[in-house]
C-alpha positions in Angstrom: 11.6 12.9 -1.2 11.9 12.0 2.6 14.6 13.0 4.5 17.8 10.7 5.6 16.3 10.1 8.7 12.9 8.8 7.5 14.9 6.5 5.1 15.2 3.5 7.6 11.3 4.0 8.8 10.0 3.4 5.6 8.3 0.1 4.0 8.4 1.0 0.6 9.6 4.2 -1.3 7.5 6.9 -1.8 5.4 6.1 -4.8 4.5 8.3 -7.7 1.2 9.9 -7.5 -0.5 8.0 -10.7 -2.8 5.1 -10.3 -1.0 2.3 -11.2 2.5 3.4 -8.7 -0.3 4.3 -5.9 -2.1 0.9 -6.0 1.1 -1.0 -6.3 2.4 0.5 -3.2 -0.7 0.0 -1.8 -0.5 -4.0 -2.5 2.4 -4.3 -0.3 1.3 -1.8 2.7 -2.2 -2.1 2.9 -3.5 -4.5 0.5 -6.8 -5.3 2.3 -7.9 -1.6 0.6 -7.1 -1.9 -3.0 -11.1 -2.9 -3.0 -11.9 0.3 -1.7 -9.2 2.3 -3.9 -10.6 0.9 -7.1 -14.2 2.1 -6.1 -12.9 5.8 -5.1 -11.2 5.7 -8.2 -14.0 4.8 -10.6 -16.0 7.0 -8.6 -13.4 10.2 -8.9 -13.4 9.0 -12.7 -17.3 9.1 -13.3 -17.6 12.6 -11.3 -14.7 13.7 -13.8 -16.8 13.1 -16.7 -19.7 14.3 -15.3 -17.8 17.7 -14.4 -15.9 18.0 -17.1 -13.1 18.4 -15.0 -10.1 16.5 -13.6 -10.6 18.0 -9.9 -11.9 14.7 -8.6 -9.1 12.9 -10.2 -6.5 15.1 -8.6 -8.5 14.8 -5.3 -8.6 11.0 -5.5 -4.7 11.0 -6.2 -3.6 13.1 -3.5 -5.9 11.6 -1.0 -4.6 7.6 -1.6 -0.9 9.2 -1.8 -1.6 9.6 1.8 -2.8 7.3 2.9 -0.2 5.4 1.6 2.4 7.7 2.9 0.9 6.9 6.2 1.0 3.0 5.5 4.2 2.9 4.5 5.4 4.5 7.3 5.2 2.5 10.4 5.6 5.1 12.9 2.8 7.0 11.3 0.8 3.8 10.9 0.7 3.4 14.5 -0.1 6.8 15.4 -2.8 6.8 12.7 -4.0 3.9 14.1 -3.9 5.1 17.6 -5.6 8.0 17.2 -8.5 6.6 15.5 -9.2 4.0 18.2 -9.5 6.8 20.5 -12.0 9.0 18.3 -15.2 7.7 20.3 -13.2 7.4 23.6 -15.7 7.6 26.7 -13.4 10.3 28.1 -14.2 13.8 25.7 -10.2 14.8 26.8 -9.0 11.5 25.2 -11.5 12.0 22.5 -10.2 15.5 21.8 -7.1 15.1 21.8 -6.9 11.9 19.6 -9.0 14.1 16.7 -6.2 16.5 17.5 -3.5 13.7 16.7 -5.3 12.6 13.7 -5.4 15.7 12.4 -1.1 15.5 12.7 -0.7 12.9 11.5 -2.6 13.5 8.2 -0.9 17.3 7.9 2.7 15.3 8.0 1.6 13.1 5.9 -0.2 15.5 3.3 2.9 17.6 3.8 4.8 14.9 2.5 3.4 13.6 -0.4 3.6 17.0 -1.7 6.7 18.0 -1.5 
């Protein structure tokens, strides 16, 4: 769960991490990429069977939990967001340090969804 303070910063609650909680979270955060969640989905699903395993099912579920923590987050959002902008930045310092602040930003939000 996210702590008291996050409470107020937060769009949505935390979802559960199954398919159908992640991509109705997703329909109110970021709904522009349920396209691409349903292709990384079927695509997790078909490498599944073709495994035999459900690694790329986990994968898939911990990777869109993320995103969508980050999504429904604004704060995060805009750092997200921010950083990314920034990753091709003429200036390697700005460049750097923007791969160094997506990198945070995805840790927290990794951090997050698994607790």
């Amino acid at each position: 769960m996210s702590t008291q303070a996050d409470r107020g910063r937060e769009l949505i609650p935390r979802p559960e991490q199954t398919p159908d909680a992640l991509r109705a979270a997703l329909a109110v955060v970021d709904p522009g990429r349920l396209e691409e969640l349903q292709n990384t989905k079927d695509e997790a699903f078909a490498k599944a069977v073709e495994w035999q395993s459900l690694s790329p099912v986990r994968s898939w579920v911990l990777a869109w939990a993320r995103d969508v923590e980050i999504a429904r987050r604004p704060e995060l959002s805009t750092r997200h967001a921010r950083a990314k902008s920034n990753l091709e930045h003429e200036d390697p310092a700005v460049a750097q340090e923007a791969l160094r602040e997506l990198s945070a930003v995805l840790d927290e939000a990794m951090k997050a969804v698994r607790e």
